[in-house]
C-alpha positions in Angstrom: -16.2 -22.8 -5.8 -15.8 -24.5 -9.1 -15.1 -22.8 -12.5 -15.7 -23.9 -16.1 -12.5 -25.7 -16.6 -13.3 -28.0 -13.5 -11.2 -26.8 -11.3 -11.5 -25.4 -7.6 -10.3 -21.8 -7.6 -7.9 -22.4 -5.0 -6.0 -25.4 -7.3 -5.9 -22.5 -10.2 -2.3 -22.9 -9.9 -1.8 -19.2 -8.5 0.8 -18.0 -5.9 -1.1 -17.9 -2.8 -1.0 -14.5 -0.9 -2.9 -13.8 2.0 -6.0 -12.1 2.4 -4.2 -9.3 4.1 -0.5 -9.3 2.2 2.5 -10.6 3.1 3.5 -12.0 6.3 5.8 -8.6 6.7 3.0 -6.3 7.1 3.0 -5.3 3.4 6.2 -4.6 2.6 7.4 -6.8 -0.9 11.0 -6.4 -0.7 13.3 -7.8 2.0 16.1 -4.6 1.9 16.2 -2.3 5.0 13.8 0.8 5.3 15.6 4.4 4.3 15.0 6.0 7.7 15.2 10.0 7.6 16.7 12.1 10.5 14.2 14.4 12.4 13.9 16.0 15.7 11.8 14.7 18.8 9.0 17.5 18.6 8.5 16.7 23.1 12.3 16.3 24.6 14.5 17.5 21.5 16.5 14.4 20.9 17.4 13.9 17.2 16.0 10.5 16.2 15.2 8.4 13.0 12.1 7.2 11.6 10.7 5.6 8.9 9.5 7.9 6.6 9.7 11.2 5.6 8.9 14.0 8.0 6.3 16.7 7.3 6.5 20.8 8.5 3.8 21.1 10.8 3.5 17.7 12.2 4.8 16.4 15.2 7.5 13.0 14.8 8.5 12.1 18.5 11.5 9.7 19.7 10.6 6.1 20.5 10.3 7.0 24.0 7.9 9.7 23.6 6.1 8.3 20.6 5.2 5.4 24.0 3.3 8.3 25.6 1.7 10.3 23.2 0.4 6.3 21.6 -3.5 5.4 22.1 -3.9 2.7 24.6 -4.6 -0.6 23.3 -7.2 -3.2 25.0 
């Protein structure tokens, strides 16, 4: 597609992102993810995860997270 100035849009000069974000699944900054201690609502096991836990919702361990996780195709 061409503008008024002659140019292409894609030679506008702009960083090119992809369509979808970065290639790190959105995440903009390279430092490590805070990970919050919770408790494995199946076997008990204190684990970490990745975000902050919620009353009232279940976190599971990696283990059990595996079995409770939709089948992919």
């Amino acid at each position: 597609m061409r503008r008024n100035d002659g140019k292409s849009r894609r030679d506008s000069g702009s960083t090119n992102f992809s369509r979808f974000g970065s290639s790190d699944r959105g995440r903009f900054d390279s430092s490590p993810r805070e990970m919050h201690k919770a408790t494995c609502a199946d076997c008990g096991k204190e684990c970490e995860v990745p975000f902050i836990p919620k009353e009232g919702r279940p976190v599971y361990c990696k283990e059990c997270y595996a079995k409770h996780r939709p089948q992919r195709f």
